[in-house]
Structures are given as structure tokens and as C-alpha cells.
C-alpha positions as CSV (number, residue, x, y, z in Angstrom):
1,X,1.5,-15.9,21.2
2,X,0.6,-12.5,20.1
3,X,2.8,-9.9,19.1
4,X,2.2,-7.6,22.0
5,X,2.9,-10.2,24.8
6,X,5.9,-11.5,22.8
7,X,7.0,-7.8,22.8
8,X,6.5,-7.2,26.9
9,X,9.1,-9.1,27.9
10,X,12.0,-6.5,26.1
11,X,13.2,-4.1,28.4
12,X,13.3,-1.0,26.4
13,X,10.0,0.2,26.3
14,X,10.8,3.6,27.9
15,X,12.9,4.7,25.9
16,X,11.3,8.3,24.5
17,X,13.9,9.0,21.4
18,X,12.1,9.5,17.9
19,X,12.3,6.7,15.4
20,X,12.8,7.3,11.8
21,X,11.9,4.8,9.3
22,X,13.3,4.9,5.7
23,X,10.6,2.8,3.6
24,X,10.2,1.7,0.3
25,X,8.4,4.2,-2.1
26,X,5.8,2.2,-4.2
27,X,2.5,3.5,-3.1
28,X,1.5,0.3,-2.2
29,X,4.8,-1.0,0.1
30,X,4.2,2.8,1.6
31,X,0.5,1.7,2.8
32,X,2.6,-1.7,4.7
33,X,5.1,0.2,6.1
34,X,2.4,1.2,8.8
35,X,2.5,-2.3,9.7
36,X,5.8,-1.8,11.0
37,X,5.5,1.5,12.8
38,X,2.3,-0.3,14.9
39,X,5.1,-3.0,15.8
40,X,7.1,-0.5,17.0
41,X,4.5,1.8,18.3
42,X,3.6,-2.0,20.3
43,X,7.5,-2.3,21.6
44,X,8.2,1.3,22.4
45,X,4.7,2.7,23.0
46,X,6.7,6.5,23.8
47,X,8.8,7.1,21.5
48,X,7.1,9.2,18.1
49,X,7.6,7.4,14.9
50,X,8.2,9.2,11.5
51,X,8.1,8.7,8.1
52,X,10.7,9.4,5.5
53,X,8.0,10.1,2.3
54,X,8.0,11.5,-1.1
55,X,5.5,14.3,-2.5
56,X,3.3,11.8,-4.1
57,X,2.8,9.5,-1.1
58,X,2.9,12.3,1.8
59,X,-1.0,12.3,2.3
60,X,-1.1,8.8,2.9
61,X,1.1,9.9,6.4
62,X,-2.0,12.0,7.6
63,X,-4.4,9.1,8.0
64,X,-1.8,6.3,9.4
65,X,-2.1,6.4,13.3
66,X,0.7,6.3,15.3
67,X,3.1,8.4,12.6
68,X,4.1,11.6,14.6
69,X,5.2,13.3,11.0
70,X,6.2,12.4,7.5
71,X,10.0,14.0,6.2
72,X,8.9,14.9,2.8
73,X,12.1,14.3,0.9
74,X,12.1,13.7,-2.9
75,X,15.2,12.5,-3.6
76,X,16.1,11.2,-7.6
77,X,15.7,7.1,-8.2
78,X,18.8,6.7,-11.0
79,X,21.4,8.7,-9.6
80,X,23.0,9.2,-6.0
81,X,22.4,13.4,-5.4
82,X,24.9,14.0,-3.1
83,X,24.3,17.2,-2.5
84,X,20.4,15.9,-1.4
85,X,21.5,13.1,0.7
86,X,24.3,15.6,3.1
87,X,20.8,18.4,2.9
88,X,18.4,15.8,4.0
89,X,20.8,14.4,7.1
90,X,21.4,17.6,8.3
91,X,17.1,18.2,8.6
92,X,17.3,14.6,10.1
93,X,20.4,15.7,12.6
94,X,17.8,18.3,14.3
95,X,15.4,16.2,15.0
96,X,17.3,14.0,17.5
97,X,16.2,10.4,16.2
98,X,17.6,7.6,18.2
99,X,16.6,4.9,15.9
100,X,16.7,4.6,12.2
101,X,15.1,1.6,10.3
102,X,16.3,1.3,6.8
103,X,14.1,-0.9,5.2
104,X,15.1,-0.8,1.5
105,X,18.8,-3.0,1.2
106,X,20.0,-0.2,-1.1
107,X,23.6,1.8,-0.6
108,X,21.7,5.0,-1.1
109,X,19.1,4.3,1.9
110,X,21.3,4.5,4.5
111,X,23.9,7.4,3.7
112,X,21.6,10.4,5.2
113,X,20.8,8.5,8.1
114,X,24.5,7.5,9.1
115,X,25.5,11.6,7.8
116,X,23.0,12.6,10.3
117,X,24.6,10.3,13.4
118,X,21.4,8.5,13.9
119,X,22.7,6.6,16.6
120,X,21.2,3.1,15.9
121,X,20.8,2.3,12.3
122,X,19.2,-1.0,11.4
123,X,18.7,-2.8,8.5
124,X,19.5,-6.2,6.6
125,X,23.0,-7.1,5.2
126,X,23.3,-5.6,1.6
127,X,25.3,-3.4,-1.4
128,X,28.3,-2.8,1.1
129,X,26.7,-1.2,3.7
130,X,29.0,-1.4,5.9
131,X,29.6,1.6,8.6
132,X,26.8,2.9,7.2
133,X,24.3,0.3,8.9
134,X,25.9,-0.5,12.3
135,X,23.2,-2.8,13.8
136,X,23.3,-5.2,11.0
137,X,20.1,-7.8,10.6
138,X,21.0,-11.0,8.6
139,X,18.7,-14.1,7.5
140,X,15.9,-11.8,4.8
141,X,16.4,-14.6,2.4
142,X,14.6,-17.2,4.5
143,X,11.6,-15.1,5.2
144,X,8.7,-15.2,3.0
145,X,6.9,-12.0,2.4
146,X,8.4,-8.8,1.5
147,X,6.5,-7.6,5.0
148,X,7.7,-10.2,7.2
149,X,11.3,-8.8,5.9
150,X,10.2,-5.2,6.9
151,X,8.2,-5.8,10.1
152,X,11.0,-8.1,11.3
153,X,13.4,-5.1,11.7
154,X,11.0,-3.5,14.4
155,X,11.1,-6.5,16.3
156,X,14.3,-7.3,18.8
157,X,16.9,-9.3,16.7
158,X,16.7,-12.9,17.0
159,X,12.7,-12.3,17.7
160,X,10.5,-15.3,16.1
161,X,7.7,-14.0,13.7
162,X,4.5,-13.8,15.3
163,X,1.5,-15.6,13.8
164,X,0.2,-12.6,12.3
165,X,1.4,-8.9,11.8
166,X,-0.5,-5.9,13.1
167,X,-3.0,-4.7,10.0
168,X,-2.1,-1.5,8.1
169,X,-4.7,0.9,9.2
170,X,-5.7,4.2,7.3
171,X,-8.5,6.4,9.1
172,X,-10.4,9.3,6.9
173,X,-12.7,11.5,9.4
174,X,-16.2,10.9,7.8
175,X,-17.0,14.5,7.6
176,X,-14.1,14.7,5.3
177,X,-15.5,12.1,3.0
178,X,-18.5,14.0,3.0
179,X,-16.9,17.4,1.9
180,X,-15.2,15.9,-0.7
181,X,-18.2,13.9,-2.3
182,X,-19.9,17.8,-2.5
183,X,-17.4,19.4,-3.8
184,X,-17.1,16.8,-6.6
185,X,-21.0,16.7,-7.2
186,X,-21.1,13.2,-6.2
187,X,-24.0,11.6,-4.4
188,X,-24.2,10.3,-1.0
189,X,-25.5,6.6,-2.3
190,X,-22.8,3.2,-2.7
191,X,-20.4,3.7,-5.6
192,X,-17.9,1.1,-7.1
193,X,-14.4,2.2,-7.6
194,X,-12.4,1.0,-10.4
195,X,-8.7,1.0,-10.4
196,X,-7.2,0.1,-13.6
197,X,-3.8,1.2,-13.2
198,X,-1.0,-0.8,-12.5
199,X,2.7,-1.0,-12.0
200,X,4.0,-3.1,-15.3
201,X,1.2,-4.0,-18.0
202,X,0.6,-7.4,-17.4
203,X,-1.2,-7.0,-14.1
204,X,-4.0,-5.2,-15.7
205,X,-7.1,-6.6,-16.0
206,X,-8.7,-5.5,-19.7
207,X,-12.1,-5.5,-18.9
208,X,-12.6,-2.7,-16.9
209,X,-14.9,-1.0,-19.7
210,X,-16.9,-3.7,-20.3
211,X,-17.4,-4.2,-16.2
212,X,-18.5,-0.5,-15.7
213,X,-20.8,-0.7,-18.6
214,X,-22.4,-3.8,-17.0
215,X,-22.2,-1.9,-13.7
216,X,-24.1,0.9,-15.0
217,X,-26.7,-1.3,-16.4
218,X,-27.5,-2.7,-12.7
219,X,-28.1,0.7,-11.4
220,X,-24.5,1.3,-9.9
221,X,-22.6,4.2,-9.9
222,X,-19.2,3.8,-11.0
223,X,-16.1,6.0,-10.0
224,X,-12.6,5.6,-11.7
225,X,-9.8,6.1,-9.6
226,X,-5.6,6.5,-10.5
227,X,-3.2,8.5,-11.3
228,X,-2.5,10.9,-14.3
229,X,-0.9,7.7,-16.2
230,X,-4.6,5.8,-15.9
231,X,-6.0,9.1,-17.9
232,X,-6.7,7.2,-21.1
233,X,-7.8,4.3,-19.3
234,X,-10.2,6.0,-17.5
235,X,-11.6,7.8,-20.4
236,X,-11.9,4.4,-22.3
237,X,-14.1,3.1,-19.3
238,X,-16.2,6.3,-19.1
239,X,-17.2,6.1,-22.7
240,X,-18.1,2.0,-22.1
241,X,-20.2,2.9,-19.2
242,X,-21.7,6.5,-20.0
243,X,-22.9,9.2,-18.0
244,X,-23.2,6.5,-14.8
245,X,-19.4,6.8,-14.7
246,X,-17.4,9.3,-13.3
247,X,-13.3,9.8,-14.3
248,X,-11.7,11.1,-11.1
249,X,-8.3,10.0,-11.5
250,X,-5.7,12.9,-11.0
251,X,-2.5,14.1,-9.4
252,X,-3.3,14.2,-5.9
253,X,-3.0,10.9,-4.2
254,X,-5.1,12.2,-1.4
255,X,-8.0,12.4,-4.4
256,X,-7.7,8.4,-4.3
257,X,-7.9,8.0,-0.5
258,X,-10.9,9.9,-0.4
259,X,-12.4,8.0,-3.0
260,X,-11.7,4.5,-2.0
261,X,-12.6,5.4,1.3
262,X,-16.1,6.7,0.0
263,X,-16.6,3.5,-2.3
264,X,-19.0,1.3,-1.5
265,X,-16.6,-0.8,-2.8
266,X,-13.6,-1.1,-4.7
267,X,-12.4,-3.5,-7.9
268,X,-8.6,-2.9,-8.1
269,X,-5.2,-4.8,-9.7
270,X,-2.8,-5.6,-7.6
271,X,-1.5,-1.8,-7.2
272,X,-1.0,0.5,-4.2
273,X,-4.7,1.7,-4.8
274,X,-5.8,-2.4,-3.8
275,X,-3.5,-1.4,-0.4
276,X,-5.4,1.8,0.4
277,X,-8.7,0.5,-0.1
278,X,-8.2,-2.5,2.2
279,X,-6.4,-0.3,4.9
280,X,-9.1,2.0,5.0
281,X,-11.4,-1.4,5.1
282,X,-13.2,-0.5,2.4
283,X,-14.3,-3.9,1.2
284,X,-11.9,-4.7,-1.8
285,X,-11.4,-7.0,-4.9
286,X,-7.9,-7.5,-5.9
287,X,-7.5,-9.2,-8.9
288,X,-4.4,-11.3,-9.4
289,X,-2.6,-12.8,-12.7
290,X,1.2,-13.0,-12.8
291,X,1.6,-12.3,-9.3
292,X,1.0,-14.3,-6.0
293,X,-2.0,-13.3,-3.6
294,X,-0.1,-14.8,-0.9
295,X,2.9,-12.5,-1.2
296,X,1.2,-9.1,-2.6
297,X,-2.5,-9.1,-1.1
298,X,-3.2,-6.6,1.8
299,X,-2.8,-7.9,5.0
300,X,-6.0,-7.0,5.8
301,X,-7.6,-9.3,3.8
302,X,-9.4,-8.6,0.7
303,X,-13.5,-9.2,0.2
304,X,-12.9,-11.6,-2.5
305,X,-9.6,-12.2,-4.1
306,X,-10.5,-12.7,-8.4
307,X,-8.1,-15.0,-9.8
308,X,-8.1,-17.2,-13.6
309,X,-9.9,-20.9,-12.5
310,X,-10.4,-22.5,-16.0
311,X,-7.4,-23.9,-16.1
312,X,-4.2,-25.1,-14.5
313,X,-1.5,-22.1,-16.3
314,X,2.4,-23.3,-16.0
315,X,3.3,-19.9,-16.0
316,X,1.3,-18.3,-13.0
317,X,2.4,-17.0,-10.9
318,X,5.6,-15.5,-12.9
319,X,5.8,-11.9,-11.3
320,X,7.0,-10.7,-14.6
321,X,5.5,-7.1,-15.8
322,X,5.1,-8.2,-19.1
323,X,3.1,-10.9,-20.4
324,X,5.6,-13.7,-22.2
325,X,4.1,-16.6,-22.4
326,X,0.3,-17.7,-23.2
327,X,-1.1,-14.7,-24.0
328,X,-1.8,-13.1,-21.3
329,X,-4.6,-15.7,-20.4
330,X,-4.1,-15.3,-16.8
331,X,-6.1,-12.3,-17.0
332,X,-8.2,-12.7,-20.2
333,X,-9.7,-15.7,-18.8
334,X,-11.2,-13.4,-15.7
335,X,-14.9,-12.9,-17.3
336,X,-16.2,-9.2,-16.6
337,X,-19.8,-10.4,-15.6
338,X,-18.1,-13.0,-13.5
339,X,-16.1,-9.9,-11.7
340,X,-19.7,-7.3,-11.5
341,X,-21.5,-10.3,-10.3
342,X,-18.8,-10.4,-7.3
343,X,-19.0,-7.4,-6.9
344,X,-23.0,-6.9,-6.8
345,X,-22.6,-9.8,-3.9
346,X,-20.4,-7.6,-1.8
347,X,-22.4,-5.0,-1.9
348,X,-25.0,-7.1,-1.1
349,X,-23.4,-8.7,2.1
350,X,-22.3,-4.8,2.8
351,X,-25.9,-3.6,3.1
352,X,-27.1,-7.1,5.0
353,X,-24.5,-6.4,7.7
354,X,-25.5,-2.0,8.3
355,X,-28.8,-3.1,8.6
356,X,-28.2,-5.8,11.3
């Protein structure tokens, strides 16, 4: 059974109030979260969906379908900001939501959605929530994936898990891609995209340099995509691979999009850059060391998923952001030709299928 007949037999699909969702941050859990406002968009086809969103992942909101509007709301990560929380619910109290999913189990989630009277507030038991959440969802511990724990609150309660969720999805018009590869001088032909960059230091692949370099040598041209923290990175990889590489990693997430969607393909860690490249379907290479492809890979599937094979580590995966045991050999044992030669077969299999 697919989601959308298991959804047709509910009876409150005409219900036209707005939805709010309350996500989790991380660039990367952002880019999932459209997975569940397509479940919901799939259960209550008329009622708008919007997105609580901070300044750095706002422009992700103008490429998800189905998102009526993203609340851009930056609201501090160590300390409570009253003052924020009663000025966000009062912006929240004039726009008449009916529904509130709180996906994060935190205290601090829920308190401007319940300041604001949102009249249903859903969300899993957690941190004394209580009166706060008031259409409380229990069992998170038993599921298995950090998106079957968020797409489950857009389903009726008591709903099984379907076989498989609804893809995250992330549309760039093409003649916006084109605009920005001119104003960045960039050519029209296949580029690879690097993303080095990485929430916690042990799931970053080393060998980025040496794989543009080798990239270059093949004929390739090579972008470099992150944030302002990947800046040294990127200039390390740049003087590996010369004048074939190009360092456009920046402050404006929507610089990223862009690029990843303009890639011909795209060599990533496991970060929120691997997320946006596979939800715009850019073909994608995650590679994987301490953490577990079956938890953290896209949804959408991943062109080839690069993982250590020499040997059998005790360790992996451990999900730690610092390497503590073995030296960090579950990504130093990931060759760089092996990962260009990967890559060059993508491409290959790329160009095969737009000439068919």
C-alpha cells in the first residue's frame, strides 16, 4: 500500500486551515523536512503548509513545492529568548494556523506555537512538554530513522509506516541556473562539485585535493561548494587542482543550490550539501565513514554511495564527530582515484542516458 491510498481513507481532507511545521535546523534535516510537508500536502491536499526557517536555510523554502511560505525566525541555540519566543507567537497568532507540528522533542520548540494558540499542536512525548503539546505522539524510540520519526507526525496517529516516504524534492527553474553560471563566468559544459565540509571532523573525507587534481588531469572542471567555514578547505583544493578549479563557497546558501543543481555531478560527505544535491536529483556521491548510509543517506537515493571495503572496522559505524579509535581509517582507506574513477563513471552513465 502506498502512502496516498493509505491516506484516502481519513476523513479530514477538507479541512483548509494553514499548517505550521517547526523543523529541525541542520541544513540537511531542513532538506527532509519536505518529505513531511508532501505527506501532509498528500492528507490535506487544501490546506497551505509553512515553514518555520532560519536566515541561513530560508532559500532552500523557495525551491520545495508545496511550502506556501517560510517564517524566517532566528532564534538563539543556548539560551531560551523569551522575549523572541512571545514576538515570534504573536507573528504566528495572525496567521491563523490550525495545525502545528513540532518536530524537534525540545522544551523550547513548542512554547511559541502554544503562546500563539495554535489549536492542534503535535509532537512526540519529551523535556516536560506538557500543555504545551496537547496532541501528544508516543512510540519515536521504536522507529528507525530520524525521518520515519518526523514523517510519522504528518500521518494520523496510530497510522503504520508506509513502505517508502515521499522523496524530498527541490526544483531550480533552468533559466536561473543559467543566469547564475554567467554571472560567475562559468561555462555551460559538466562540472563536478566538491563538498568538503562537514558537521564534526571525522566525517570528512581528506582527499579532496588530491581528487580535484586528478579531476583536472581528466579534463573536468571542478567547482568547490560550502560555506564560509570550508574557506581554507577550498583554497587547499584549488591550489591541488589549479586553474581547472573554481572556489565558490560563500555565505549565501542559495550559492550552493545553484551550484549543485548546475553540477554535472556532485562528490559530497555526509552534510546538508549531499541532501540538496540529491533533492535537486543531481546525481550524487555521498561518502560515508563513522556514520550509517542507512540512517543519514538522502531518501532519494544517492548515484553511488563510497564507503571503506578493505576491511571489516569494529568501530564503524560509531556516529561520533571525532575520530577515536583506529585512526581515522574509515575514511583514509577511501583511495582518491578510486572516488574520480566513480565519479568519471557517473558522468559517463549521465551522458549515455541524454543521448538516448
Amino acid at each position: 500500500m502506498n502512502i496516498d491510498s493509505q491516506l484516502s481513507g481519513y476523513a479530514d481532507r477538507d479541512d483548509t486551515s494553514p499548517i505550521l511545521i517547526i523543523p529541525y535546523m541542520w541544513i540537511g534535516d531542513f532538506v527532509r523536512n519536505h518529505t513531511v510537508v508532501r505527506v501532509l500536502k498528500q492528507r490535506w491536499p487544501n490546506r497551505p503548509v509553512d515553514l518555520l526557517t532560519t536566515s541561513l536555510c530560508a532559500p532552500l523554502v523557495d525551491y520545495m513545492p508545496g511550502v506556501r511560505a517560510g517564517i524566517v525566525w532566528d532564534l538563539p541555540r543556548g539560551r531560551l529568548a523569551v522575549s523572541r519566543q512571545f514576538s515570534l507567537a504573536k507573528l504566528l497568532r495572525g496567521r491563523n494556523y490550525g495545525t502545528a507540528l513540532v518536530l524537534p522533542r525540545t522544551w523550547k520548540a513548542a512554547i511559541a506555537p502554544a503562546l500563539a494558540g495554535i489549536p492542534e499542536r503535535v509532537g512526540f512525548v519529551g523535556e516536560f512538554r506538557f500543555g504545551l503539546i496537547n496532541r501528544w505522539r508516543w512510540g519515536e524510540k521504536k522507529l528507525p530513522r530520524f525521518i520515519d520519526k518526523n514523517a510519522a507526525l504528518a500521518q494520523p496517529d496510530g497510522a503504520p509506516l508506509p513502505p517508502e516516504w515521499p522523496v524530498p524534492q527541490l526544483r531550480v527553474p533552468a533559466e536561473e541556473i543559467v543566469r547564475w553560471r554567467q554571472v560567475n563566468g562559468l561555462s555551460a559544459g559538466a562540472a563536478v562539485a566538491l563538498a568538503p565540509g562537514s558537521v564534526g571532523a571525522s566525517k570528512r573525507w581528506t582527499y579532496y585535493p588530491e581528487a580535484a587534481r586528478l579531476l583536472v588531469e581528466r579534463g573536468l572542471e571542478v567547482w568547490v561548494v560550502g560555506g564560509p567555514a570550508e574557506k581554507g578547505l577550498a583554497q587547499e583544493i584549488v591550489a591541488a587542482g589549479g586553474a581547472g578549479v573554481r572556489d565558490l563557497t560563500g555565505n549565501d546558501l542559495r550559492n550552493g543550490v545553484l551550484a549543485m543543481a548546475a553540477a554535472g555531478v556532485a562528490i559530497s560527505n555526509d552534510s546538508g550539501l549531499m541532501h540538496i544535491a540529491a533533492a535537486l536529483g543531481t546525481p550524487t556521491m555521498g561518502i560515508f565513514g563513522p556514520t550509517s548510509p542507512y540512517l543519514w543517506a538522502p531518501l532519494n537515493g544517492l548515484a553511488a554511495t563510497v564507503v571503506q571495503d578493505r576491511s571489516v572496522l569494529s568501530c564503524q559505524p560509531c556516529q561520533s564527530t571525532i575520530c577515536k579509535m583506529n585512526d581515522h581509517r574509515c575514511m583514509r582507506d577511501i583511495a582518491a582515484s578510486e572516488v574520480v574513477a566513480i565519479a568519471q563513471r557517473v558522468l559517463g552513465e549521465v551522458g549515455a542516458r541524454a543521448e538516448t
